[in-house]
C-alpha positions, -999 to 999 in steps of 0.1 A, spaced: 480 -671 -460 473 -663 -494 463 -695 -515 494 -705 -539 488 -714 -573 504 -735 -597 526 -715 -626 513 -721 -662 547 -739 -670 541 -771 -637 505 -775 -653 520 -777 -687 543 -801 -674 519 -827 -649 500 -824 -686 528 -837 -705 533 -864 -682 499 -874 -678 494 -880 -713 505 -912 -730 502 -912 -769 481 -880 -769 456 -897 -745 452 -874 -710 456 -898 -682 441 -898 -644 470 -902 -616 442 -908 -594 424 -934 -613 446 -940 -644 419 -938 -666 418 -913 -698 402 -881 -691 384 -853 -712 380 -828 -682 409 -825 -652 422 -799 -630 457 -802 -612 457 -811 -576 482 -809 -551 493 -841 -531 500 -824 -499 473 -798 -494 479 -760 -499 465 -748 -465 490 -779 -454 520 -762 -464 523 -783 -497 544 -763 -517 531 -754 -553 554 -780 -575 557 -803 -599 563 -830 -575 532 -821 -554 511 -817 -584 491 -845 -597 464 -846 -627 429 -855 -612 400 -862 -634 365 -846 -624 352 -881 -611 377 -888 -589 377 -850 -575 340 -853 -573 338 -885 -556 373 -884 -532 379 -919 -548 
């Protein structure tokens, strides 16, 4: 199965949400952020779907270290 992406408009959105007086926010670690990609919760190759609600805002760190 072909990997599925998130649309330009869900990464604009986890953005938004993630960001807290124009600071960027970690869901992961909660701390601000210069550098981020957007993650899903339940895994791709695990069926997760590509949404909004399985989206979440990761920080390099915590995508580096798992934590």
């Amino acid at each position: 199965m072909a990997r599925r992406n998130f649309t330009k408009a869900i990464m604009v959105a986890r953005i938004k949400l993630a960001t807290k007086d124009g600071v960027v926010y970690c869901d992961g670690c909660g701390l601000p952020c210069k550098r981020w990609e957007i993650d899903h919760v339940r895994a791709d190759a695990l069926l997760g779907e590509p949404t909004l609600e399985n989206s979440r805002l990761l920080c390099i760190p915590v995508i580096v270290t798992g934590k």
